[in-house]
Backbone as CSV, one residue per row, in Angstrom:
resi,resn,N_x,N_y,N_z,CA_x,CA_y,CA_z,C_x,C_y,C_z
1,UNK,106.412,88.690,5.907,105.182,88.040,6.347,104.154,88.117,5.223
2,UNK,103.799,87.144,5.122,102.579,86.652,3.733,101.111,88.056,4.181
3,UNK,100.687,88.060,3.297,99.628,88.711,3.813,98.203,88.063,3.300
4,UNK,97.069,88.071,3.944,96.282,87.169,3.736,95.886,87.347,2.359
5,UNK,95.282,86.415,1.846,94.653,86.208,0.476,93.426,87.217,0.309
6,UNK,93.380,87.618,-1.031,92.042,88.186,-1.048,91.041,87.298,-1.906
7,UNK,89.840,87.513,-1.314,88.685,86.958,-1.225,89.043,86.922,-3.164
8,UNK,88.529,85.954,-4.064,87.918,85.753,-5.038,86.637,86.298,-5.444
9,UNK,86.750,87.331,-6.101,85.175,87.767,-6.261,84.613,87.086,-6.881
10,UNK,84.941,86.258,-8.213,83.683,85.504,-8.547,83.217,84.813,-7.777
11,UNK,84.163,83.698,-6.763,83.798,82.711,-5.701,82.668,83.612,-4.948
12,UNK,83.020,84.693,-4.535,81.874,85.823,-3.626,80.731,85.601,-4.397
13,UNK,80.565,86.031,-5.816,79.480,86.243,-6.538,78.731,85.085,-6.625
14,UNK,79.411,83.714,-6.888,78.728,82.983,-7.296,78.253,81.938,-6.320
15,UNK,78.650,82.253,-4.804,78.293,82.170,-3.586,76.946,82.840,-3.089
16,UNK,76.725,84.440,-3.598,75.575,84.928,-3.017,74.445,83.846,-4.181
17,UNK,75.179,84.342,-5.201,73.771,83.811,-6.088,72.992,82.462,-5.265
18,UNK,74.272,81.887,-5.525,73.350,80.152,-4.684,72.666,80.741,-3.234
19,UNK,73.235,81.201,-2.323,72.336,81.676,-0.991,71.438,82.135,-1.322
20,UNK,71.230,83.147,-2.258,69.947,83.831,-3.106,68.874,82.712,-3.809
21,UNK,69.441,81.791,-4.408,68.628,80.764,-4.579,67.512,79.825,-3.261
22,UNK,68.650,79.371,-2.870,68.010,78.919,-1.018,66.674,79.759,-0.754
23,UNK,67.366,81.000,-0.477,66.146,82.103,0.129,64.924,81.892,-0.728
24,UNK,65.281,82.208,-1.908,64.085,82.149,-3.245,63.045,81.471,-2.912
25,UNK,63.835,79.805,-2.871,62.731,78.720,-2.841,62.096,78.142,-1.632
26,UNK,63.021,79.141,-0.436,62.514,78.680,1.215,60.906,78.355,1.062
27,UNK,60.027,79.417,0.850,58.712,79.201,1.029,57.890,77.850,0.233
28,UNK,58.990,77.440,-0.795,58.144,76.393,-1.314,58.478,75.336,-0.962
29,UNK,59.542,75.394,-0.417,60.593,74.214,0.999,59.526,73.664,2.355
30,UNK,59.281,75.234,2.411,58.230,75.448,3.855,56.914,74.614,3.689
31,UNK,56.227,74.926,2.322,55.064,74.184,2.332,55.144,72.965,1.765
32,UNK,56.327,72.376,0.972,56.508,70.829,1.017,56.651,70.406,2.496
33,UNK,57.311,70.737,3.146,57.427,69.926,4.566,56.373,70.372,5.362
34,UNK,55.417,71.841,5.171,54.231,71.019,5.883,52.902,70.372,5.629
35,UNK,53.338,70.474,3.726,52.661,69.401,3.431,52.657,67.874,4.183
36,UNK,53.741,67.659,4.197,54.426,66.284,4.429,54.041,66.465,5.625
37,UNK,53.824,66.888,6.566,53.473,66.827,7.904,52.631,66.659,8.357
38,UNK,51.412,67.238,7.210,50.015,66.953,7.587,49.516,65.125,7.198
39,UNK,50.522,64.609,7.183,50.335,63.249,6.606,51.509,62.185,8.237
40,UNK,51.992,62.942,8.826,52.473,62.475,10.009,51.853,62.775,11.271
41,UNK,52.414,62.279,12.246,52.058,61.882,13.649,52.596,63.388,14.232
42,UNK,51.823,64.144,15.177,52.438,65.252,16.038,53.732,64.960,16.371
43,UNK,54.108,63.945,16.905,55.836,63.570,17.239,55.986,63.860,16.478
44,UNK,56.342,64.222,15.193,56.972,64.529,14.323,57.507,66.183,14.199
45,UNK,58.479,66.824,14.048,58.461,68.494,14.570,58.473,68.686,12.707
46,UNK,57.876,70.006,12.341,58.055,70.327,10.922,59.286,71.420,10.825
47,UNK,59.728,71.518,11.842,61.017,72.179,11.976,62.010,71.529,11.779
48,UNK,62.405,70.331,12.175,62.989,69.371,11.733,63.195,69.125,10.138
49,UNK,61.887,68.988,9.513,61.715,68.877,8.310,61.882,69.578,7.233
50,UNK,62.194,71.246,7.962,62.100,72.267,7.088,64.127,72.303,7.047
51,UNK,64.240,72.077,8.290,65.851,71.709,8.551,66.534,71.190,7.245
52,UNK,66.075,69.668,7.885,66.646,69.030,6.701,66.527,69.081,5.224
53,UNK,65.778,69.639,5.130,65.307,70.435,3.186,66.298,71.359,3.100
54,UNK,66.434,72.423,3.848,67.716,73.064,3.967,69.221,72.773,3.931
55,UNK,68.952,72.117,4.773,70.516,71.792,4.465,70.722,70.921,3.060
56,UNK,69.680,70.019,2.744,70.006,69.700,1.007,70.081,70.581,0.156
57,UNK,68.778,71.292,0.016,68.810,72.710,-0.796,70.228,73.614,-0.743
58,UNK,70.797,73.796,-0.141,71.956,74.440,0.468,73.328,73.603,-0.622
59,UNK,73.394,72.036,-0.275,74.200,71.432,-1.047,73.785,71.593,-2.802
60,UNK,72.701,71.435,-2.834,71.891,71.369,-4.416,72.390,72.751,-5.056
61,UNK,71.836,73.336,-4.245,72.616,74.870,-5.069,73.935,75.476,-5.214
62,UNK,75.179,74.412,-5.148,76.128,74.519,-4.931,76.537,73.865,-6.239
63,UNK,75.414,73.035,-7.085,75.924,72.024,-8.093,75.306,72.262,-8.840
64,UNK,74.315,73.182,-8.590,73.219,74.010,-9.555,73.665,74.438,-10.966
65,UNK,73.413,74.228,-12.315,73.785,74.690,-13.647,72.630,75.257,-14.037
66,UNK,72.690,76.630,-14.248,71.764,76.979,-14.502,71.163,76.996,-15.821
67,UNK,72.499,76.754,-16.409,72.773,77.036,-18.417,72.159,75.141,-18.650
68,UNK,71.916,74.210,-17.694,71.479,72.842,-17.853,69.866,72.414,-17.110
69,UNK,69.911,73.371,-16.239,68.244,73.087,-15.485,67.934,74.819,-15.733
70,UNK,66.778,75.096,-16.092,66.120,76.487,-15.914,65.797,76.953,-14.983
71,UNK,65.213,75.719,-14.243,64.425,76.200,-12.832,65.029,75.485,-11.330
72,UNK,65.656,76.039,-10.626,66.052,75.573,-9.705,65.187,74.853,-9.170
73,UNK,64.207,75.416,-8.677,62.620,74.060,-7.779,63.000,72.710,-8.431
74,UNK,62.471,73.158,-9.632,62.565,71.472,-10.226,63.732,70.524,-10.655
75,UNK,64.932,71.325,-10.243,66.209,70.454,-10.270,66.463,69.918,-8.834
76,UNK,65.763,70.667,-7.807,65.718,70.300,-6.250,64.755,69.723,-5.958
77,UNK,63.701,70.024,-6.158,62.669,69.185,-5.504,61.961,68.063,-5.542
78,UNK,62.802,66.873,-6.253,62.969,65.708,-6.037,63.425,64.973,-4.874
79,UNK,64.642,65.802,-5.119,65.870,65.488,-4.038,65.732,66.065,-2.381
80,UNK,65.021,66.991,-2.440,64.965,67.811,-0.609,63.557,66.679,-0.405
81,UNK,62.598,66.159,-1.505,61.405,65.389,-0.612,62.293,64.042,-0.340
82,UNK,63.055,63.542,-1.383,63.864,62.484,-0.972,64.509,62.516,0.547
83,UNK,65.114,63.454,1.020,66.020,63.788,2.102,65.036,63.785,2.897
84,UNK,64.020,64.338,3.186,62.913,64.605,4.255,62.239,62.859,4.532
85,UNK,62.374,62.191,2.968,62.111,60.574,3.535,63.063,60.154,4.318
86,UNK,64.275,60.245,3.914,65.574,59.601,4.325,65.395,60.225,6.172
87,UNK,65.511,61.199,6.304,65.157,61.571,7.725,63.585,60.575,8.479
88,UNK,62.907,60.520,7.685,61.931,59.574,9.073,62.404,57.850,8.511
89,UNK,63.237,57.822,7.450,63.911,56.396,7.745,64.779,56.274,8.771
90,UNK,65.445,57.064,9.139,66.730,57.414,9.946,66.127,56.828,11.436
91,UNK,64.856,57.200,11.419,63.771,56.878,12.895,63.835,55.699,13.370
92,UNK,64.102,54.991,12.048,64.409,53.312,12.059,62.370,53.033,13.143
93,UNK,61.263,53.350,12.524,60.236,53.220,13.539,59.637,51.890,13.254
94,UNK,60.086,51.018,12.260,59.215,49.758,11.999,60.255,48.452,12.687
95,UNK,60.691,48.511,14.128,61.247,47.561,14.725,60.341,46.649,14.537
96,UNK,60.654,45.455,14.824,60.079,44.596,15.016,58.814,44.157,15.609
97,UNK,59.413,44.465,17.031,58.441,44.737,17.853,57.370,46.147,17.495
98,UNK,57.592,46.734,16.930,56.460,47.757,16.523,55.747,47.135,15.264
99,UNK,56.368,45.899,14.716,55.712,45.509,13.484,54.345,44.367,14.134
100,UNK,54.726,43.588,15.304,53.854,42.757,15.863,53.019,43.643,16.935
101,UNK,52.868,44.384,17.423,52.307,45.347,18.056,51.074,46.042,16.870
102,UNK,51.594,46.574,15.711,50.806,47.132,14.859,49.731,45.835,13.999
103,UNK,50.486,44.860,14.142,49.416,43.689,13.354,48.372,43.201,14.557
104,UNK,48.733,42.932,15.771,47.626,42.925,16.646,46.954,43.536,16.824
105,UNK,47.205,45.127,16.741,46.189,45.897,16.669,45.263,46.359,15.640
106,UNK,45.672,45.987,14.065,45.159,46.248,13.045,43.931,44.953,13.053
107,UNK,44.185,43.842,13.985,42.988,42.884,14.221,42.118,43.264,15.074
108,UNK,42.510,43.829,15.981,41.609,44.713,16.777,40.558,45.849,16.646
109,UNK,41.610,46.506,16.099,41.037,47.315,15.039,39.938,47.260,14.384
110,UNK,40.177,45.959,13.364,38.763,45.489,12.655,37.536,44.970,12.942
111,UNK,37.996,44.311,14.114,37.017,43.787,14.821,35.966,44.926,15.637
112,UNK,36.736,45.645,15.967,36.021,46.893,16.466,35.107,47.665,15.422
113,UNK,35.798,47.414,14.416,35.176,48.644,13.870,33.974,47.829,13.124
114,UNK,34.018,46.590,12.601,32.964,45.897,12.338,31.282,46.171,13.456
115,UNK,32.069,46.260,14.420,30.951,46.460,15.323,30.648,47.829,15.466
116,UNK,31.303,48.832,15.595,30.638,50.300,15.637,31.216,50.889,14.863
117,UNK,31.586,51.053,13.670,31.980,51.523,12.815,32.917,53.073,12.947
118,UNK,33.695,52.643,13.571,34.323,53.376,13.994,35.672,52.877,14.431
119,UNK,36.793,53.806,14.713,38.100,53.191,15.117,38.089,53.002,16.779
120,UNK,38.894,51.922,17.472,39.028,52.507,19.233,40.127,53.524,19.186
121,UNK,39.747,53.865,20.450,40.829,54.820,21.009,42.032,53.974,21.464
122,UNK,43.084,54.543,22.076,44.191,53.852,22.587,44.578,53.274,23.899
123,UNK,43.852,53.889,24.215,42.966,52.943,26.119,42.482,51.913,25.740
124,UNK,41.471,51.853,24.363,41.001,50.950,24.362,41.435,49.315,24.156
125,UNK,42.769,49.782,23.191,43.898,48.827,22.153,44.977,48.437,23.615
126,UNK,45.057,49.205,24.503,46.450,48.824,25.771,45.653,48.037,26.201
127,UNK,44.297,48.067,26.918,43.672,47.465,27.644,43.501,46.111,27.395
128,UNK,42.669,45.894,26.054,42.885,44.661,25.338,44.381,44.165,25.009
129,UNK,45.548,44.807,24.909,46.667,43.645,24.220,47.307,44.234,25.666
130,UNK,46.977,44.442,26.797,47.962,44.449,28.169,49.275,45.280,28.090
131,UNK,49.086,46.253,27.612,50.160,47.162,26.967,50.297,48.550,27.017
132,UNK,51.365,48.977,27.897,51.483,50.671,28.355,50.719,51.769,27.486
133,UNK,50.456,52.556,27.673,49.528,53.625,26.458,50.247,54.276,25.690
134,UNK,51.501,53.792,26.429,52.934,54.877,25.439,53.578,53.987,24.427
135,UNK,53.394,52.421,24.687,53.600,51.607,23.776,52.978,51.796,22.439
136,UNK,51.178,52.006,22.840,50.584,51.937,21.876,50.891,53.585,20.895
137,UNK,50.874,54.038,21.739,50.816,55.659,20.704,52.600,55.752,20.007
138,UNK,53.408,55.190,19.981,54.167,54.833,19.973,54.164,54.119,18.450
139,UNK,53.553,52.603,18.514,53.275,51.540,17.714,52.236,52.702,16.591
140,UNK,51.292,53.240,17.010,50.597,53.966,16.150,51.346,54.981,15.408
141,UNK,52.025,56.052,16.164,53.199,57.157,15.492,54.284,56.145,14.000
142,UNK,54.412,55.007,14.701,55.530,54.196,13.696,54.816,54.282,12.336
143,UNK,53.168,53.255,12.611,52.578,53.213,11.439,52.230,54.761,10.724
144,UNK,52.262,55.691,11.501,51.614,56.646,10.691,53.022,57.475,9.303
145,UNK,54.272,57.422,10.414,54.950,57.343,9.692,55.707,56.658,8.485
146,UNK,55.269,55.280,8.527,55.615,54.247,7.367,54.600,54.665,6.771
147,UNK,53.451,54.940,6.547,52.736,55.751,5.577,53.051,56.827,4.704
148,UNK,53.704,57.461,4.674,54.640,58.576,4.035,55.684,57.981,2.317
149,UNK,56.041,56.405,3.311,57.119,55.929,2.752,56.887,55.533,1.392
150,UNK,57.443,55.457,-0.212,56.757,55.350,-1.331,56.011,53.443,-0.908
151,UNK,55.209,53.166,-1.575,54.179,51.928,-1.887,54.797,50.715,-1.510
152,UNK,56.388,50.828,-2.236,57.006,49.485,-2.220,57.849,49.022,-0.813
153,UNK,58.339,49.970,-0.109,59.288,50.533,0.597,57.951,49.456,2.141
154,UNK,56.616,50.457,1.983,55.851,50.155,2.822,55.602,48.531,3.017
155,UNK,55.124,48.755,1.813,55.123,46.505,1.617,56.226,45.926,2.361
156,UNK,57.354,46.183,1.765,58.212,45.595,2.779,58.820,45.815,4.269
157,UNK,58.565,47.173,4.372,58.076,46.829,6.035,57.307,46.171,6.521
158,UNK,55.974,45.586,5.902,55.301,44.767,7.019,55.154,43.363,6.438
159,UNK,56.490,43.096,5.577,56.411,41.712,4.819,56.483,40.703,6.174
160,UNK,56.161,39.790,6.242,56.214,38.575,7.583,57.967,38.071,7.112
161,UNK,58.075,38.082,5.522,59.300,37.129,5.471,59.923,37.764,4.674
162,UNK,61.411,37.435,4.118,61.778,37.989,3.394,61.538,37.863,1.477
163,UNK,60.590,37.316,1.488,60.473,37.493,0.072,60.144,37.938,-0.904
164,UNK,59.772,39.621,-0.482,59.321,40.624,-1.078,60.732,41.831,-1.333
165,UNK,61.493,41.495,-0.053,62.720,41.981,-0.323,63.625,41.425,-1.229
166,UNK,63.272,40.342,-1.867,64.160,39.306,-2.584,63.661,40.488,-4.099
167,UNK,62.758,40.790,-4.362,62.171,41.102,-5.528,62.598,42.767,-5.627
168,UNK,63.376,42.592,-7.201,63.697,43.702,-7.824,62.962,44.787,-7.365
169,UNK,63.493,46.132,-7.049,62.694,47.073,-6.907,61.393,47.645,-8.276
170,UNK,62.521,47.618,-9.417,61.201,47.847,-10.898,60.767,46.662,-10.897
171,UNK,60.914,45.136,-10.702,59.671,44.327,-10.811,58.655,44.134,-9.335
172,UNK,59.393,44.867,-8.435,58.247,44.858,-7.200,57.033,45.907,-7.367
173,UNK,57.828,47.041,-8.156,56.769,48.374,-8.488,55.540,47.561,-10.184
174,UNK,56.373,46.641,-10.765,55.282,45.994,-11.710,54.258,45.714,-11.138
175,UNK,54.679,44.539,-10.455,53.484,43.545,-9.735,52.615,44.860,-8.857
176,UNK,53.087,45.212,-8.372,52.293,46.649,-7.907,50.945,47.006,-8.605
177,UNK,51.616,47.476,-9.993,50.657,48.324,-10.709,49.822,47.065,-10.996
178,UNK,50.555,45.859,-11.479,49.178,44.878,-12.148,48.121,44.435,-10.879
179,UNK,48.786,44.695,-9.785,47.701,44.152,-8.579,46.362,45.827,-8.648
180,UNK,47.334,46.468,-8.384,46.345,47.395,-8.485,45.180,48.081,-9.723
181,UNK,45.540,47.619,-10.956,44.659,47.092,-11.851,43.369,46.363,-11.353
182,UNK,43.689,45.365,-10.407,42.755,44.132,-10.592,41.908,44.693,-9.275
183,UNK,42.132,46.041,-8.362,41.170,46.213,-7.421,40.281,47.389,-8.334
184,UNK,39.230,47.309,-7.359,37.692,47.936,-7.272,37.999,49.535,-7.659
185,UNK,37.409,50.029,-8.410,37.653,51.512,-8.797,37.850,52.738,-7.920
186,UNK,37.018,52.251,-7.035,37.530,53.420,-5.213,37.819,53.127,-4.790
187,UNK,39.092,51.562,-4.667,40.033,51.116,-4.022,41.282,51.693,-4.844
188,UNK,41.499,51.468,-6.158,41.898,52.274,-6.652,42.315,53.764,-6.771
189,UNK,41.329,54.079,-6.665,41.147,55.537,-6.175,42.081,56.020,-5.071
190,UNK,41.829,55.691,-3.910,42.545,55.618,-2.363,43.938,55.605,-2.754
191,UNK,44.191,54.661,-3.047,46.239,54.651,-3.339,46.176,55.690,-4.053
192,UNK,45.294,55.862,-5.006,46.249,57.279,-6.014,46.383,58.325,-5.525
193,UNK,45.293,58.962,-4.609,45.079,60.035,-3.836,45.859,59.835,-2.853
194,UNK,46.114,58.728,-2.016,47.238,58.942,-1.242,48.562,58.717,-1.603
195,UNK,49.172,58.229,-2.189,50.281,57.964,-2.705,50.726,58.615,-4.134
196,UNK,50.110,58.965,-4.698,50.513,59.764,-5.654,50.144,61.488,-5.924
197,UNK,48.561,61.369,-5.432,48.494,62.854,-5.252,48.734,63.460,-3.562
198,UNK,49.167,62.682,-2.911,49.972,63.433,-1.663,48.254,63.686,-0.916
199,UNK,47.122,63.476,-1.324,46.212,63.832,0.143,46.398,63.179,1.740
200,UNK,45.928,64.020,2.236,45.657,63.171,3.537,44.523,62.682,3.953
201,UNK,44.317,61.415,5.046,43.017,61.052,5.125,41.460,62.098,4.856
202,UNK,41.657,63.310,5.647,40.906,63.998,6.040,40.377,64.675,4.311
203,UNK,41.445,65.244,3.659,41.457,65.307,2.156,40.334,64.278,1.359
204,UNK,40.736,63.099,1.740,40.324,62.028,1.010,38.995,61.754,1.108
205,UNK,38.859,61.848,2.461,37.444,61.886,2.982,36.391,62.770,2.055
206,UNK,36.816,64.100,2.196,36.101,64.632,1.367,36.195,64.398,-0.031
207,UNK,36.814,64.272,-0.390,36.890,63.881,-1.906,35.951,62.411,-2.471
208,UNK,35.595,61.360,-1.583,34.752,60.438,-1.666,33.872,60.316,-0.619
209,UNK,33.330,61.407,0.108,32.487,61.150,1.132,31.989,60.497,1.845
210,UNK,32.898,59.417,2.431,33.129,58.321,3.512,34.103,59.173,4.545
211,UNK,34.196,58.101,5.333,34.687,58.984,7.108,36.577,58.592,6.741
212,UNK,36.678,59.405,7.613,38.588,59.105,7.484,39.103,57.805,8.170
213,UNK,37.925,57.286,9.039,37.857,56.280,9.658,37.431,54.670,8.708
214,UNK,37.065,54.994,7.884,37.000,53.944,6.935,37.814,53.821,5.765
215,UNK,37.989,54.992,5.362,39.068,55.120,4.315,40.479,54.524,4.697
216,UNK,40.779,55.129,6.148,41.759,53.892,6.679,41.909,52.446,7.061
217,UNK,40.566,52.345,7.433,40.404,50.597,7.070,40.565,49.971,6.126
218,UNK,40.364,50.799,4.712,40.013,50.059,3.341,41.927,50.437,2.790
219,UNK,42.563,51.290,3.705,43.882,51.765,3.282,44.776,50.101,3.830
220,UNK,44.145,49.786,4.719,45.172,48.564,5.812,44.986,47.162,5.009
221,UNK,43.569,47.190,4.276,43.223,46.075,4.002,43.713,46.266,2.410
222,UNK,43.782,47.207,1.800,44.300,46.845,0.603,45.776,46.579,0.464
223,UNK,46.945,46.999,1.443,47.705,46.417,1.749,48.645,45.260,1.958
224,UNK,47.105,44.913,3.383,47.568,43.425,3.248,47.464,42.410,1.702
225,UNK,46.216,43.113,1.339,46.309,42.364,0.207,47.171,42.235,-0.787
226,UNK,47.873,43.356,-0.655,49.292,43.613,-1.611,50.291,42.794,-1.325
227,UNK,50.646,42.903,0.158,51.811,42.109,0.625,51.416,40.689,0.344
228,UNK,50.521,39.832,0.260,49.645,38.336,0.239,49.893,38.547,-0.707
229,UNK,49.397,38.621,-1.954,49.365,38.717,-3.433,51.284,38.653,-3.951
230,UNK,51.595,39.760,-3.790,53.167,39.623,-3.653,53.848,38.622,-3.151
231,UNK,53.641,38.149,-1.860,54.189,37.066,-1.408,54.099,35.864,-1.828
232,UNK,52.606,35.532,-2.664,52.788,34.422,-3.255,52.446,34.723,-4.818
233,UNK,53.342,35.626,-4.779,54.146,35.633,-6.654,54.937,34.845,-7.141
């Protein structure tokens, strides 16, 4: 009778090391995803998020060279924020119907806020478009989450047609930058702070001392203007 194999010690050794790695960088795992969280909708669990960083991190350090990257973080942490996108794509939240739901209300929206400068509540948005309150918080959770998504990704979720999807990803990110050239210096501003330096409204707010409530108006409308501009490229 065979007798079982014995364990490989290097395989052992070079097994803890990577688990030892994992552990290492948990805490900086922890505060990317609740970074990332403070930029989503409560539906959203950060347990979930810390999950799925894990289990990439877990694969990453399995392929890890250490004699080729120095620092584990920065050979991973491209890739675990990538995975944490790929998870609220997975949500699939920009149906259709959540895409015409969110444009009626982003008219609503404006109109409201033209008048009291301020956003409505969500009683207020069902009432006017005849629509359950779970619809709307719902339609709102979608948008808050396509916010997360990088610049280009977003555009084409709320393209009307397909002809933004027709366009190269590096020449969709061009036209990008040259549109955003041609806006106003604290319109400017807004995308960089949100999209590149990771703030959240509330962040932002303070950082240009306007309300979080306008900063998101001027976030919807520079948008559209992106997707318009793009569309008739």
């Amino acid at each position: 009778m065979l007798k079982n194999a014995q364990p490989n010690p290097y395989a052992t050794l070079l097994k803890k090391e990577q688990d030892e790695l994992v552990v290492a960088y948990m805490p900086a795992l922890r505060a990317m995803a609740f970074r990332l969280k403070e930029r989503l909708p409560s539906s959203i669990d950060v347990n979930d998020l810390i999950s799925i960083g894990v289990e990439e991190m877990i694969k990453l350090s399995r392929r890890y060279d250490k004699d080729q990257n120095d620092s584990f973080w920065g050979y991973a942490k491209k890739r675990v924020n990538g995975a944490m996108l790929d998870y609220l794509r997975s949500l699939d939240v920009m149906s259709r119907n959540n895409r015409k739901i969110i444009k009626e209300m982003d008219t609503l929206i404006d109109e409201y806020y033209q008048e009291h400068e301020e956003e409505p509540d969500d009683a207020y948005l069902a009432k006017k478009l005849d629509l359950d309150l779970e619809k709307i918080k719902d339609a709102r959770a979608a948008h808050a989450i396509s916010y997360v998504l990088p610049l280009d990704e977003q555009i084409n979720c709320y393209s009307e047609d397909d002809t933004i999807e027709k366009i190269e990803k590096d020449v969709l990110l061009e036209k990008i930058s040259e549109i955003l050239e041609g806006l106003k210096e604290r319109e400017q501003l807004i995308i960089q702070l949100y999209y590149y330096e990771e703030l959240n409204l509330k962040e932002i707010s303070e950082v240009l001392q306007i309300s979080e409530s306008r900063i998101s108006q001027i976030h919807k409308k520079l948008l559209k203007k992106l997707r318009e501009r793009l569309g008739n490229g």
